[in-house]
N, C-alpha and C positions, 0 to 999 in steps of 0.2 A: 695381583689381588683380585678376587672374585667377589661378584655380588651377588647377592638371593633377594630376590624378589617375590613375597609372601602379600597375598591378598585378590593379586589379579584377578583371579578366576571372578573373586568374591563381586568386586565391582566392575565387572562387566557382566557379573548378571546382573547385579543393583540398576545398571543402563538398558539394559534388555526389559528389564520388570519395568520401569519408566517409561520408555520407550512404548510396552503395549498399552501405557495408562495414556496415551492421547488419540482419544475416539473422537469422533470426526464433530463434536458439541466444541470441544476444547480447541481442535484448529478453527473451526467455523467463527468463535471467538477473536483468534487471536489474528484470523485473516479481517477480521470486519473494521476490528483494529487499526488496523494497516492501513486500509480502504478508508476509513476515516478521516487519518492524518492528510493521504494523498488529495481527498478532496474537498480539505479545508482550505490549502495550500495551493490548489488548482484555483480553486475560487476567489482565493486574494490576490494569484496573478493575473488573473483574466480580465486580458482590456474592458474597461468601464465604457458605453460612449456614454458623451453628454446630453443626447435624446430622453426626455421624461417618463419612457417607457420598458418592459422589461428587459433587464439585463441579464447577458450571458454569465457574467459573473456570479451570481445569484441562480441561477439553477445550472451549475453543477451536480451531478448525480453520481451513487455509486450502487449500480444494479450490481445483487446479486446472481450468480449464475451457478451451473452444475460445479464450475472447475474454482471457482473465486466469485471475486466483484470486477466488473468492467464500470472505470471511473471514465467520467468526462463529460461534455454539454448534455443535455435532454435533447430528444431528438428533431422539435423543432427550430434549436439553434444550430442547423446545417454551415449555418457561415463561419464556425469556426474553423474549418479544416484551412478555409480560403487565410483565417487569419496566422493559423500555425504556420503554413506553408507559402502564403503569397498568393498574390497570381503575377500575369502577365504587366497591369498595370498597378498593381498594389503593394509595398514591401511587409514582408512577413515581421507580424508580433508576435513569435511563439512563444508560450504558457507553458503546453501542456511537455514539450519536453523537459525545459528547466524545472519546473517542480519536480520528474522524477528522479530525473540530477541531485538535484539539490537538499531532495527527502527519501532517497534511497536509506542511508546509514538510517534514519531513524527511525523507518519503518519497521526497517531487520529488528534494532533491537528494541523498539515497540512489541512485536511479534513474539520475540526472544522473552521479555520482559514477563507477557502473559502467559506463556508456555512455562516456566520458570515457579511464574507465583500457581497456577493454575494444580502442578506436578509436587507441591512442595518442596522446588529448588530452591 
């Protein structure tokens, strides 16, 4: 028994015309998105101390850059590398992995989601 398959052509140019309708507004969007989620979720792991003063937690940032956004502390909370990783006499709290653990899947279809509505998916 044989099958014919009619239309192919049609919808993979339908994907190709979609495909050129994501100009760089539309990823810029749907990465910031992303960047977003990462660092709300960075900032709700991020050890609190009990000191009355500014917290790491609280400035999380997510710098835009050429390629994306670089999420993670501002730059003069230096101590957190020492908290992700430890030191010599310190055991490691780390954040900033398990957050992208843990919100990988929902950034994708975060991402996915805007690119979708954006294209008229």
């Amino acid at each position: 028994m044989a099958m014919e398959l009619t239309g192919v052509q049609e919808v993979l140019n339908q994907l190709q015309l979609k495909a050129s309708q994501i100009d760089g507004k539309v990823k810029k969007e749907a990465t910031k998105a992303g960047a977003e989620i990462f660092r709300k979720e960075m900032s709700s792991n991020a050890p609190r101390s009990s000191i009355g003063k500014e917290h790491l937690a609280d400035n999380i940032v997510a710098v835009e850059t050429k390629n994306g956004y670089e999420i993670g502390p501002a730059a003069k909370f230096y101590y957190a590398y020492f908290l992700e990783y430890g030191t010599s006499k310190m055991k490691s709290q780390p954040f900033v992995a398990p957050t992208f653990e843990n919100n990988r899947v929902v950034v994708e279809k975060t991402m996915s989601a805007v690119l979708k509505a954006r294209l008229g998916l």
